[in-house]
N, C-alpha and C positions, 0 to 999 in steps of 0.2 A: 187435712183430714180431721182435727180436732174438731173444725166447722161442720161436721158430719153427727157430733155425737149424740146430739139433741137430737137429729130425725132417726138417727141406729142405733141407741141406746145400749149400750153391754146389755147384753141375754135377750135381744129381741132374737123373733124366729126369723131365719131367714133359709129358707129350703129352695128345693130344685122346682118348686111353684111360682119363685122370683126369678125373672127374667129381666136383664140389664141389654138395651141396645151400646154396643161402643161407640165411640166415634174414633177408638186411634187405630184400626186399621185390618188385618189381613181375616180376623173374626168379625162377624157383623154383631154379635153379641154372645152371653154366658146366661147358664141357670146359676143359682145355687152360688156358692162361695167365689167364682169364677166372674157370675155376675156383678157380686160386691167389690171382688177388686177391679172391675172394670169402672165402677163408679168412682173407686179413690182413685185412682189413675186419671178417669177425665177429670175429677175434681182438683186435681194438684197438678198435672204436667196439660191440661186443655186438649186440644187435638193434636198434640204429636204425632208423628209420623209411625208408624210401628216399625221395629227393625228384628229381623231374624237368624240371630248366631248360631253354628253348628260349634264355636270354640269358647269354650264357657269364661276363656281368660277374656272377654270383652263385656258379661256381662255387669252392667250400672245397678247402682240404687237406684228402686224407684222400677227397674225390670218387672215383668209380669213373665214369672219361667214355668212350661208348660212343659211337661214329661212323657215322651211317646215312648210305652215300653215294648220289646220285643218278648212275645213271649216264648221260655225257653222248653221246647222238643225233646 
């Protein structure tokens, strides 16, 4: 990630106009902050596999956790 900081400089913009293709898996990419960690993720773990846990006791460093909320009625 450090090898990133020179092309993403602390306080560059990065908005939902920035679009990252992934390559690790069940998303085909991200706008906005979602896209950015898709870039540190390819850039530090390459094409890993994507893996998807329902028991949060398995998530790793290095995880990308994404929050489906229900909304409460």
């Amino acid at each position: 990630m450090i090898s990133l900081k020179e092309q993403y400089p602390e306080g560059m913009a990065w908005t939902n106009d920035n679009y990252y293709a992934w390559h690790g898996g069940i998303y085909s990419g991200g706008y906005g902050c979602v896209g950015f960690a898709f870039i540190l993720s390819d850039t530090v773990f390459g094409n890993l596999p994507d893996r998807k846990y329902m028991d949060f006791d398995n998530i790793q460093v290095g995880d990308i956790i994404r929050s489906i909320m229900t909304p409460i009625l």
